[in-house]
LUMKE-931259 format. One record per residue: residue in one letter; x, y, z of N, C-alpha, C in turn. Coordinates in steps of 0.02 Angstrom, whole numbers, plus 50000, padded with zeros to 5 digits. Layout:
% LUMKE-931259
aXYZXYZXYZ ...
% end
This chain:
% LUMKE-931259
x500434994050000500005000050000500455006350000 x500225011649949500645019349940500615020550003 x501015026050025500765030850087499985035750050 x499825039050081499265042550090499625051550054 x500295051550070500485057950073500525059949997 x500965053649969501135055649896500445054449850 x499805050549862499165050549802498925057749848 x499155060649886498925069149884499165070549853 x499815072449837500425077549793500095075049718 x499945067549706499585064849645498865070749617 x498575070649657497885077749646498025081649631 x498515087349667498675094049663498925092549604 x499405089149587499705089349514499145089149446 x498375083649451498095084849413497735090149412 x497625093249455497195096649462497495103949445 x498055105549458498465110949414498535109249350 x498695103649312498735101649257498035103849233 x497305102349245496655103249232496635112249230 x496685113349282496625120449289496755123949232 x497635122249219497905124949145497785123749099 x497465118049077497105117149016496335121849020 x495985122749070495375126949051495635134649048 x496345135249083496275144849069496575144248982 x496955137648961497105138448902496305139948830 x495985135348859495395133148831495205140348825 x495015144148874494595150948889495055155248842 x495565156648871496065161248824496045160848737 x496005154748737496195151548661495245155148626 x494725153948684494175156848637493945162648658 x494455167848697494375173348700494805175848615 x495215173848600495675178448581495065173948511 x494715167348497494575166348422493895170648437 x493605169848480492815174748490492705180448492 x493045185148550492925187148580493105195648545 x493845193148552494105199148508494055199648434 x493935195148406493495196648312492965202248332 x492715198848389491875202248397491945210548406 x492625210148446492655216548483492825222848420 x493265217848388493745221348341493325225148290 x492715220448274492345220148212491865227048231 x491695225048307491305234448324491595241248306 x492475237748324492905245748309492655248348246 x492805241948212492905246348145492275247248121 x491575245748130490945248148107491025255848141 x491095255548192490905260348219491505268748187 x491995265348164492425271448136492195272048048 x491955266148025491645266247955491005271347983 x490565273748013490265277848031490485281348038 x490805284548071491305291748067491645292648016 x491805286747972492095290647917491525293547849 x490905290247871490305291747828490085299847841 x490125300547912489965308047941490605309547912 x491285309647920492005315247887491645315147819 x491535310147762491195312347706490675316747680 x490215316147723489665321447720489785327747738 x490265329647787490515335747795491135338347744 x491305333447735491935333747655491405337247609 x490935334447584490465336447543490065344047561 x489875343647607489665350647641490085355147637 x490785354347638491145359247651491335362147566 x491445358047530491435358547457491105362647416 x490555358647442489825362547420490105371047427 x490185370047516490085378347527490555381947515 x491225379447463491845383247457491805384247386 x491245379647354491145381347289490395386347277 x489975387447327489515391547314489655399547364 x490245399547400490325406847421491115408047401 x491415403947368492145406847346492695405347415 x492375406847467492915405747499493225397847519 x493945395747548494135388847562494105386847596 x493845380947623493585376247663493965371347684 x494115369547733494585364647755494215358047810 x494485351947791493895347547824494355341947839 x494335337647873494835331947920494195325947907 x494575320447874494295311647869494755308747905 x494515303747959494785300847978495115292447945 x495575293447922495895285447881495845278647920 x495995278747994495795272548024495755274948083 x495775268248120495555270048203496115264548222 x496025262948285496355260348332496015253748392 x496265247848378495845245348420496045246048506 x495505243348539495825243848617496245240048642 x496815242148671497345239148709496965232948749 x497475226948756497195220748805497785217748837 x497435218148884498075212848936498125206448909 x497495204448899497575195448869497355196048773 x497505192348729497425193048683498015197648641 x497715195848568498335199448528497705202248501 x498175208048446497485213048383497845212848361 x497655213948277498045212748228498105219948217 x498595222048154498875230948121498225234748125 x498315240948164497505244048159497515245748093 x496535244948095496425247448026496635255447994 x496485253747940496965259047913496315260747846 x496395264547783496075266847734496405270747707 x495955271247621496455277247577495815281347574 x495985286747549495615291247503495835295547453 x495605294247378495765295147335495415298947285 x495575302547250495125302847170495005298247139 x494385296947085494385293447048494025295947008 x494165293546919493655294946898493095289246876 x492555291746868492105287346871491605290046813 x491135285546773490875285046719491195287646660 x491325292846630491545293246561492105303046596 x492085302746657492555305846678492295314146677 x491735315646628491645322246610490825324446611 x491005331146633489875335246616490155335946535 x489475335146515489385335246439488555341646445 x488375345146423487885348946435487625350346354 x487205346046345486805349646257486285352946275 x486485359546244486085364846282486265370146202 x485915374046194486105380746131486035387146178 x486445393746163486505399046191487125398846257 x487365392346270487735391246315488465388146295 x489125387146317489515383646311489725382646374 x489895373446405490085371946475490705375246475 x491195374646422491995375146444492015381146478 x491705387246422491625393246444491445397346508 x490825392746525490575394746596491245391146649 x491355387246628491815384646684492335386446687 x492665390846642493175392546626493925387746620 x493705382446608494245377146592494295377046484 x494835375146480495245373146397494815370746369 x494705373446310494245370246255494665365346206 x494355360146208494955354846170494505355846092 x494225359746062494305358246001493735356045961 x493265352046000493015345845965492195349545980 x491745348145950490915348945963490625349946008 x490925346446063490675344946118490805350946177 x490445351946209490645354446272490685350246351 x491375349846358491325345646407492195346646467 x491635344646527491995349446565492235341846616 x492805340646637493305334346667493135335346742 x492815330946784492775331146867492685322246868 x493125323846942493355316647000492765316747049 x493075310747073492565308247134493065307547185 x492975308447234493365305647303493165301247356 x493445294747348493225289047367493635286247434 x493415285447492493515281947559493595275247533 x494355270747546493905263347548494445259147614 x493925259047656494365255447714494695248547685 x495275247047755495735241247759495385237947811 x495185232347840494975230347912495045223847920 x494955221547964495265213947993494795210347983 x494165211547987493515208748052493115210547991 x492885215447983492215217647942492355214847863 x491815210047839492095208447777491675212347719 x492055213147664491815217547621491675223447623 x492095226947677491665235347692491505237347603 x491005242047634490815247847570491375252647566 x491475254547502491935262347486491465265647511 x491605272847545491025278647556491465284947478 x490955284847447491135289347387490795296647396 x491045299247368490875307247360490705307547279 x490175311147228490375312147165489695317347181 x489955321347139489145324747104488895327447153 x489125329147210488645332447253488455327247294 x488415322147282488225315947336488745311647347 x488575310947426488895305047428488445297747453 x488645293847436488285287647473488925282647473 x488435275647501489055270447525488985264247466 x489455262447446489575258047389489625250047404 x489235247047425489355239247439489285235547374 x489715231047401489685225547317489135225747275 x488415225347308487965222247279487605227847266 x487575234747288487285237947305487485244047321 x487175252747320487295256447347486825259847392 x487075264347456486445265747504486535273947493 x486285278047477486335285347445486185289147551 x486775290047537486855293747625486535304247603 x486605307147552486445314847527486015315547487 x485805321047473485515321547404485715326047356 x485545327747316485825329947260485845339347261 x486425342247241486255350947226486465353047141 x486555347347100486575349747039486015352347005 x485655351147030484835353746979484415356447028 x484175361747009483805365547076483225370247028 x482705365847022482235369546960482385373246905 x482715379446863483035378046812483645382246826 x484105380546886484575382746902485105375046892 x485565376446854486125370746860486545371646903 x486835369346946487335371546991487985365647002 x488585365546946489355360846951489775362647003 x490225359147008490545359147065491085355447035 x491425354746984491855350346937492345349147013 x492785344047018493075342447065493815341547013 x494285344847045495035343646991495575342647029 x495675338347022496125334547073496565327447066 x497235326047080497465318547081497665317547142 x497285319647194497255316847278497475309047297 x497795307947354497785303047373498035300347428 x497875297647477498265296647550497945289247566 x498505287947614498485280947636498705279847691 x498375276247742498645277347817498205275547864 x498245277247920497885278047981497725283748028 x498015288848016497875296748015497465296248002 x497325305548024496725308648004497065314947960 x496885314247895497055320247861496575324947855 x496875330147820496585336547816496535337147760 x495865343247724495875342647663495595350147644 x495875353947615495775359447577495445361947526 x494835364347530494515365147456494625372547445 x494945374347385494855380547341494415380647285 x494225384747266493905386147219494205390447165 x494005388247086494295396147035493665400147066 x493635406347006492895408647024492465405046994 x491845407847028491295405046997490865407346943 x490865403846878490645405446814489875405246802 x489585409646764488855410246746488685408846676 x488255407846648487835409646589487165406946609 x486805405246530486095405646520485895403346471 x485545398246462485435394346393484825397346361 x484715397446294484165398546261483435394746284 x482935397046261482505395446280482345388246261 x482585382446275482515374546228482865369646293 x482605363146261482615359446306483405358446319 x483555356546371484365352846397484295345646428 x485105343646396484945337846415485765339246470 x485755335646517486525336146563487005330846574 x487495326146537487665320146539488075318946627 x488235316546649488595316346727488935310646750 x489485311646740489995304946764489835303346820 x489755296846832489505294246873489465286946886 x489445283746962489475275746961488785272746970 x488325278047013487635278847004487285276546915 x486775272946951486285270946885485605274246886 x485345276146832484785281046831484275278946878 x484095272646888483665271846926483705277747011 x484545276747013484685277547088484665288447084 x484945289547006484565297447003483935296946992 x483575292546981482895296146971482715297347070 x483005293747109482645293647162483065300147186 x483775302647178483795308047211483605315447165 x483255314047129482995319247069482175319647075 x481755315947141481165314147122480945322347112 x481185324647170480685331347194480845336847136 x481195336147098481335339447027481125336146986 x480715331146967480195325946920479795332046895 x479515333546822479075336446814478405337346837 x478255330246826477685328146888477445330946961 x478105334846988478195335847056478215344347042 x478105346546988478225353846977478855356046952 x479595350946942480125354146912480145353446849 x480865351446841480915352546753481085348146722 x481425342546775481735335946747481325331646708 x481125330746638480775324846615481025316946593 x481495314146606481875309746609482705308146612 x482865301146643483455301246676483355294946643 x484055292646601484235285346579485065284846586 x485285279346585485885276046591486405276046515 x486825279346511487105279746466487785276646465 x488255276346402488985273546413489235282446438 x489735280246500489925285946528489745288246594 x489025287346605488695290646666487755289046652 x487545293846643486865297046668486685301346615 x486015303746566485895308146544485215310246593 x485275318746600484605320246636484415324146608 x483605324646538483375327446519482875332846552 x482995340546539482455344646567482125347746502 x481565350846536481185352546505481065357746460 x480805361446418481175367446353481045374246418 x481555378046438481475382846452482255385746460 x482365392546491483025397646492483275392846577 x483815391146581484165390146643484835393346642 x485015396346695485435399246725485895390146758 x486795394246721487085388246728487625390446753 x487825387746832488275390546854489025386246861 x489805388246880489975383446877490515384946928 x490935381146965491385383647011491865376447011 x492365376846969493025372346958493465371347036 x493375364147074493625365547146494035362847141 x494855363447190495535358247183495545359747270 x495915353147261496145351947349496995356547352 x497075358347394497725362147408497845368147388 x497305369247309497665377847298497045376247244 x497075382847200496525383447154496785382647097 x496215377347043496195375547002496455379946937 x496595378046873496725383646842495985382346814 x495575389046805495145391746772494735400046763 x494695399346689494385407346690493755406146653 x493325408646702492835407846674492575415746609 x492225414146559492355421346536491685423446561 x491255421846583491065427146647490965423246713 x491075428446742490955428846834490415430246853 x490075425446900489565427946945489975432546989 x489295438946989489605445047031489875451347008 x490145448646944490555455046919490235457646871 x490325463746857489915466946814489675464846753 x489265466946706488935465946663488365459346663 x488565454846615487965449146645487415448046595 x487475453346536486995450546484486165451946522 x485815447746463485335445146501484925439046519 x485365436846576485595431346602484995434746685 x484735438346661484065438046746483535438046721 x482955436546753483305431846838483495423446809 x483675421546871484045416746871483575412746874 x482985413146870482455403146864482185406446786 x482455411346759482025410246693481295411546663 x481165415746736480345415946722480175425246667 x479605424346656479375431346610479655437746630 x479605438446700479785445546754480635444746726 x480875449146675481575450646701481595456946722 x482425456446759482515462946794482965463746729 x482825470646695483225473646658483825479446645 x483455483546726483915489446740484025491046843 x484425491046863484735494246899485055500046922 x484885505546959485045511246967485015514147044 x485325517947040485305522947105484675528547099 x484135527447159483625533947151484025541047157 x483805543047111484085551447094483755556647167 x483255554847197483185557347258483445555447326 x483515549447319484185546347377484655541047357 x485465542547356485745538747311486045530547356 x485455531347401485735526647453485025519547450 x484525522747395484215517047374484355515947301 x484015509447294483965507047220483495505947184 x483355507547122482965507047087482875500447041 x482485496947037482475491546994481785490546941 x482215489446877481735490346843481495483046798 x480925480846810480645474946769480295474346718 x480465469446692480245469246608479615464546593 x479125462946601478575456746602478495455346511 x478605449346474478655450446405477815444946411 x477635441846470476925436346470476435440146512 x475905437246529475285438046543475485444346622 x474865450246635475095453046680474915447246759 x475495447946767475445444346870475595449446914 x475125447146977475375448547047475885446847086 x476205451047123476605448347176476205444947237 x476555441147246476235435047306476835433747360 x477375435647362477775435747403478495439447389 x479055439147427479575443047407480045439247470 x480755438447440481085436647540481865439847503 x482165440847536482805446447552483195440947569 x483585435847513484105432547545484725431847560 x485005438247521485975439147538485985444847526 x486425446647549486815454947554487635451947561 x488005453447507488675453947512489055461247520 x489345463147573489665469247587490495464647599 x490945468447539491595467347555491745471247636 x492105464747673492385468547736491785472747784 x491265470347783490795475747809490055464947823 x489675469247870489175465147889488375467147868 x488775471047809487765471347783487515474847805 x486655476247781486185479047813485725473047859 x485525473947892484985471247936484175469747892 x483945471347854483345473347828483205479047762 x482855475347722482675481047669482005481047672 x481575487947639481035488347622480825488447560 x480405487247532480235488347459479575491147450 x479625496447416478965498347395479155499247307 x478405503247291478215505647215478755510447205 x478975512447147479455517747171479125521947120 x478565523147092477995526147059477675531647107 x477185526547162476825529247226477205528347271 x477895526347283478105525447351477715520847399 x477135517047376476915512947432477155508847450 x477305506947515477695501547547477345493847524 x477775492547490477545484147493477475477947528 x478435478847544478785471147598479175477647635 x478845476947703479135480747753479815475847807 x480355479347801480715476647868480765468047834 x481115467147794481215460947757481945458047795 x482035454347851482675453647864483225448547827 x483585450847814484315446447773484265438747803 x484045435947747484075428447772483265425347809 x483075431347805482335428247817481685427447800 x481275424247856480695420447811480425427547745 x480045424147696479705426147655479115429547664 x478865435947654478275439847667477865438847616 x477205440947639476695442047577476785450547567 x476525453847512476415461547506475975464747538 x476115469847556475475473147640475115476547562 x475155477647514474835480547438474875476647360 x474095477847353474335472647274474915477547227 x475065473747211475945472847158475625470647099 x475515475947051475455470846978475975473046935 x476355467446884476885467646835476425468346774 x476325473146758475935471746673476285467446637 x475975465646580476395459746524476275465246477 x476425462546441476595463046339477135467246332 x477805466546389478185470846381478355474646426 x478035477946457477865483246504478315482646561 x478535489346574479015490446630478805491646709 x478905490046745478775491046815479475490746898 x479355496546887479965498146938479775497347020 x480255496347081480125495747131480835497047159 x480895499247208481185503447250481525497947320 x482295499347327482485495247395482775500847433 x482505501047495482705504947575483085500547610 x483785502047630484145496847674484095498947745 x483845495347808483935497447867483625504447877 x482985505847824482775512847829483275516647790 x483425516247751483785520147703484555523147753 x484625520247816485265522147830485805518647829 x485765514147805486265509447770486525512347685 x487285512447682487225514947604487515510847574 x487305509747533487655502347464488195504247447 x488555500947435489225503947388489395502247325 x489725504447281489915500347209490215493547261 x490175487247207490535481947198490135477047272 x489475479647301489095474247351488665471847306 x488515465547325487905463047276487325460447341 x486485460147291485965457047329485875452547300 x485385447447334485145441047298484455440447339 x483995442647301483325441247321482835438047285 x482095436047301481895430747269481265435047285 x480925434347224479995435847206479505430047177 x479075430047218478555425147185477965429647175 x477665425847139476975429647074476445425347093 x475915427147092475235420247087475035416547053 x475525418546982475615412246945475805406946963 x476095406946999476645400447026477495402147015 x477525406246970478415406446958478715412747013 x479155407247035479705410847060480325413347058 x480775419147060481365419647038481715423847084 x482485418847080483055424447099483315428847040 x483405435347088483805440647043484345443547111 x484955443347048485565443347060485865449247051 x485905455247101486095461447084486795466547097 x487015468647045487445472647074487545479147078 x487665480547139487625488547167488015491547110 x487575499247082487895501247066488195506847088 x488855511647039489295517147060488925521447079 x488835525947131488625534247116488565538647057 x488285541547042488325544746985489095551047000 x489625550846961490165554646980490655549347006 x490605542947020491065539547066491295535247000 x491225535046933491365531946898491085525246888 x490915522146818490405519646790489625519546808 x489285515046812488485516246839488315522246836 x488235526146906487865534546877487215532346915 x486765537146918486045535846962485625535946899 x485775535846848485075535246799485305528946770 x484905524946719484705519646712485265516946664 x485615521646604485995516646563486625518046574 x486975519546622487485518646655487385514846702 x487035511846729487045504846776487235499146755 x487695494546791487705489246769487195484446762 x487275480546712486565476346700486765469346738 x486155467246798485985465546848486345458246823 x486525454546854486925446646845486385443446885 x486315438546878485855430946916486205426946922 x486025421846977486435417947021485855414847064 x486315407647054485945404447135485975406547223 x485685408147216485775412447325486365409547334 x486885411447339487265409847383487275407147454 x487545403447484487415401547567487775407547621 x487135411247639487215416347662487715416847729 x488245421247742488785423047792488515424747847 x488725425847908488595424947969488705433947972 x488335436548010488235441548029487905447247985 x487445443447924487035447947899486255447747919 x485965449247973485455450647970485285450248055 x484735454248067484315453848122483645447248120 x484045445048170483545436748188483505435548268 x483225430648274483165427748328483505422948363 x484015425148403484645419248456484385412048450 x484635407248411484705401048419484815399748493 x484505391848507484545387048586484895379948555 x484985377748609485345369948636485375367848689 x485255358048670485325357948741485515350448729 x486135351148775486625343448774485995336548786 x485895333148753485375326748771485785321348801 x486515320548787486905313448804487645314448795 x488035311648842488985310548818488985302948846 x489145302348801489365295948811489975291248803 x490655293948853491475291548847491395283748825 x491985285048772492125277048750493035276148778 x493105272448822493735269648857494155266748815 x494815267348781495275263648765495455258148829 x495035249748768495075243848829494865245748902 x495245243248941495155244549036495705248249048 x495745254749022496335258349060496195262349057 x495415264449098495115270849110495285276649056 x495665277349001495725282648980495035283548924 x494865288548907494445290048865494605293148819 x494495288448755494695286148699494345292148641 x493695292048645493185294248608492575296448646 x492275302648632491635305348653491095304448612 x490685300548612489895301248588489515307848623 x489345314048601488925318348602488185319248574 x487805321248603487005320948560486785328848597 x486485332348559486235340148582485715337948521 x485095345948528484585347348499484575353748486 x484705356548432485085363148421484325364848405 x483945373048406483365375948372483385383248353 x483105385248304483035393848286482245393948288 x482015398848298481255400348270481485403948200 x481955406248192482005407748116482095404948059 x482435397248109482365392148047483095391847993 x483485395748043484235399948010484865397148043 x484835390348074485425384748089485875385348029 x486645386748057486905385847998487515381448037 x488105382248089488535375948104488705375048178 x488965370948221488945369648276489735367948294 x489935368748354490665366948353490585365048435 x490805358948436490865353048503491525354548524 x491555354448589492335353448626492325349448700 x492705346848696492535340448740493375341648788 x492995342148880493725344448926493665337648956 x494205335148981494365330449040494555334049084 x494455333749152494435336349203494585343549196 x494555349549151494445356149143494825357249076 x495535352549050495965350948995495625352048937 x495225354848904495125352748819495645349748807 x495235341348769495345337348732495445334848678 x494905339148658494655335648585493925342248564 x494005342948512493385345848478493325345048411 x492635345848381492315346448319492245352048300 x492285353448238491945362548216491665360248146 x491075365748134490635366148063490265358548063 x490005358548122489525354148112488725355848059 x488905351148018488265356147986487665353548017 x487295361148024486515360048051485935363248024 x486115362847942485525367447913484855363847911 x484435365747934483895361447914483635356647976 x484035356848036484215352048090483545355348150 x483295359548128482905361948180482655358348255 x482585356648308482055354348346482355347448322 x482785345348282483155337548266483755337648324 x483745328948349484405326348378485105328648328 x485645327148344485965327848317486565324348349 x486875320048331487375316648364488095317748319 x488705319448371489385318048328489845314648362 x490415313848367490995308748382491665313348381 x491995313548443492375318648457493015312648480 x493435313448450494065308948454494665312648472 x495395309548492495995310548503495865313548587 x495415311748620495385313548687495805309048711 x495725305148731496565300748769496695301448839 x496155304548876496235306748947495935304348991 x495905304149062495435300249110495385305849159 x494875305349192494395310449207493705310549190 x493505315849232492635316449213492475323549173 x492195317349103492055322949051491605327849037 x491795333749023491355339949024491155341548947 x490685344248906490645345548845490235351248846 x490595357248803490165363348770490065361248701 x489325362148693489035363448615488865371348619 x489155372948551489125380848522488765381148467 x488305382048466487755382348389487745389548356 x487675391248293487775396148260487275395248196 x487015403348198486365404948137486885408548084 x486475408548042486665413847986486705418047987 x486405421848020486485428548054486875430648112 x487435426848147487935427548162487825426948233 x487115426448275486925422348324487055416248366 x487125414748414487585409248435487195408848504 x487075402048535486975399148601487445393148602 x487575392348677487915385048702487695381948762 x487615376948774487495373548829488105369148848 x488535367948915488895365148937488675359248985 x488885354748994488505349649029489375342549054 x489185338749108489555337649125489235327549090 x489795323949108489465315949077488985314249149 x488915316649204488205316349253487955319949235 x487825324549207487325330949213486635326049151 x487235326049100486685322949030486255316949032 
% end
């Protein structure tokens, strides 16, 4: 018989032996389970943020190609997974973003009275055609875990997400805007690769105008999109729906989108990343002359003359041409005032400048649309009809080289922008206060109006949620989830800028959140490179068009 002592020492030995096989067992399906699983959240969750960096890539584009000035915007290329005591992670993910071109590489525009090269001010190669060369800029992650990510693409004004089988349209469209065309040619051989977050620069040339004859257009559009997928971001421009678009088919190249026979105003703004593109357009929105190219939707009412009233040279006279049936005015709204170096007037008035009767009283820059406190009739068969602008009560004074952009509707149904430019004093050289020394009025799509033109009403906010995301278990905080509810009663949200403190430190912040349109809406963003531990504090700063601003600060208990 053994002793008793050594079939003990016999146990402990299996039983450590056992032991180590189950922490192996556990380990072995932490690291095949556990961390795929974990890994595979990272990177959805930064393929979402890089869908939001795109949409603001695009926003920012947009807005560097419709006000001239440059825009600068940060995509994040990869992320980082969380540190682990047990387990391995493989190379964090990483991504490129690139140009590409896509469908037949070029706008093609068959249109008469117009040439694209021209408006765009890019090289005419020669040939029949008018056709103007723009890229796409395409996201396409690297990742461990997630199989098949989607590219997130940018083209045309939209972006959406590109899966094998399929695409999910994340924007909608600003090339066609009832019979306003509005390009954005993209010119560029961009490209980065990494795990950074780069930065990205949009310039613009200027921005080019014309005006097609009165006949139908057709608009070709490089593109990876299939008509089906424009007809759906084109519905609300369907003729059917009141616009102009009467069909969209699939062509070699891209997309053709047929509109309907009338005059469109065609604008164009050539954009490059890092510096500006070469282009001249041979005309400029803004600058003098302009043909007659107003208003800008093409309707009967043109504005034909511009002037300084000879009894105060601090209003303007505008004079309209009706060549169709006589209409009423049915509304009027005051949407831009450009003052070089200066913040505008606050409000214009308009009356008859016949009877002086007040029409649209106290019209503020950037805001809602009035009806007329007096009927307004435009005679037709020709017939001229003048009306009168008061800035801030006539104590505001215009100067050569400011322009307006306001919009009139009729009870016909047509509406139009007209695109104006101030003219000289009479004595100050060119223009003059009588009528054929004025420059003749240019049209344009509204511009997206600048911050500090107009009297409105203080935007609110109010933090709804923060929610710290921890790199792994080492208390540090990695990433901020934020959610606020930004509101105007004016309806004049224009961007928001997040900053996120650890224990009083700013961390991390967002800026130009766009919030047009966001009224009384959630709004959630993702505030990264925080890296700190502590208890997190966050200010949201919301901002109108009118140069208005509220913030709410809130602590991660408070929300």
């Amino acid at each position: 018989m053994r002793p008793r002592g050594e079939e003990r020492g016999q146990a402990v030995q299996i039983g450590a032996v056992l032991l180590f096989g189950f922490l192996v067992l556990a380990l072995s399906g932490y690291q095949a389970v556990t961390v795929p699983q974990q890994n595979e959240r990272v990177e959805l969750n930064h393929l979402d943020r890089v869908e939001g960096d795109v949409v603001e890539l695009r926003n920012d584009l947009l807005e560097a190609a419709s006000t001239g000035r440059s825009r600068t915007v940060a995509v994040e290329l990869g992320t980082t997974y969380p540190a682990r005591v047990f387990g391995v992670n493989p190379p964090p993910p990483s991504g490129s973003l690139r140009s590409r071109t896509l469908g037949g590489g070029e706008y093609v525009l068959d249109a008469t009275g117009v040439n694209l090269e021209d408006v765009c001010g890019t090289e005419r190669d020669g040939d029949s055609t008018y056709n103007v060369s723009s890229s796409a800029l395409v996201y396409a992650p690297a990742y461990s875990e997630v199989q098949s990510p989607p590219e997130v693409v940018y083209e045309n004004s939209v972006v959406y997400r590109a899966f094998p089988s399929a695409n999910r349209l994340d924007t909608g469209q600003t090339l066609i805007d009832g019979k306003t065309i509005s390009l954005a040619p993209l010119s560029t051989g961009y490209s980065e690769t990494g795990s950074d977050t780069v930065s990205l620069e949009f310039v613009t040339a200027e921005t080019g105008v014309g005006t097609t004859d009165a006949t139908s257009v057709t608009l070709t559009v490089p593109t990876a999109l299939t008509a089906s997928e424009w007809e759906t971001l084109l519905a609300e421009e369907r003729q059917t729906e009141g616009g102009q678009v009467t069909g969209v088919r699939d062509v070699p190249g891209g997309v053709e989108i047929d509109l309907a026979t009338a005059e469109y105003v065609v604008t164009c703004a050539v954009t490059g990343v890092g510096g500006a593109p070469k282009a001249n357009p041979s005309e400029v929105l803004g600058e003098g002359g302009g043909g007659d190219i107003n208003p800008a939707d093409g309707g009967a009412v043109k504005l034909v003359d511009t002037a300084r009233d000879p009894a105060n040279a601090d209003r303007l006279v505008l004079t309209f041409e009706n060549a169709g049936e006589t209409v009423n005015l049915s509304e009027g709204r005051f949407s831009f005032y450009f003052e070089d170096n200066g913040d505008g007037p606050s409000t214009v008035d308009v009356a008859n400048n016949s009877t002086a009767t007040t029409l649209l009283n106290d019209l503020a820059v950037g805001g809602a649309s009035k009806e007329p406190a007096t009927r307004q009739s435009f005679s037709g068969g020709g017939n001229e009809t003048a009306i009168r602008l008061a800035f801030d009560d006539a104590a505001f004074k215009p100067k050569d080289g400011d322009f307006v952009v306001f919009r009139l509707a009729f009870e016909d149904g047509d509406r139009s922008n007209y695109f104006v430019d101030v003219p000289a004093q009479a004595g100050g050289g060119g223009g003059g206060g009588g009528g054929g020394g004025a420059p003749t009025p240019t049209p344009g799509p509204t511009p997206t109006p600048t911050p500090g033109g107009g009297t409105n009403a203080a935007p609110s906010v109010a933090i709804d949620g923060i929610t710290p995301n921890e790199a792994g278990r080492s208390g540090n905080v990695r990433t901020v989830d934020v959610s606020f509810t930004p509101d105007d009663t004016d309806g004049n949200l224009d961007n928001a800028t997040v900053v996120v403190r650890i224990d009083g430190v700013e961390q991390g912040r967002k800026e130009g959140v766009d919030l047009a349109g966001r009224e009384g809406q959630s709004v959630g963003v993702n505030v990264d490179n925080t890296d700190a531990k502590g208890t997190v504090e966050v200010t949201v700063e919301v901002f109108d068009i009118g140069g208005k601003s509220a913030s709410d600060t809130k602590n991660e208990n408070q929300a």
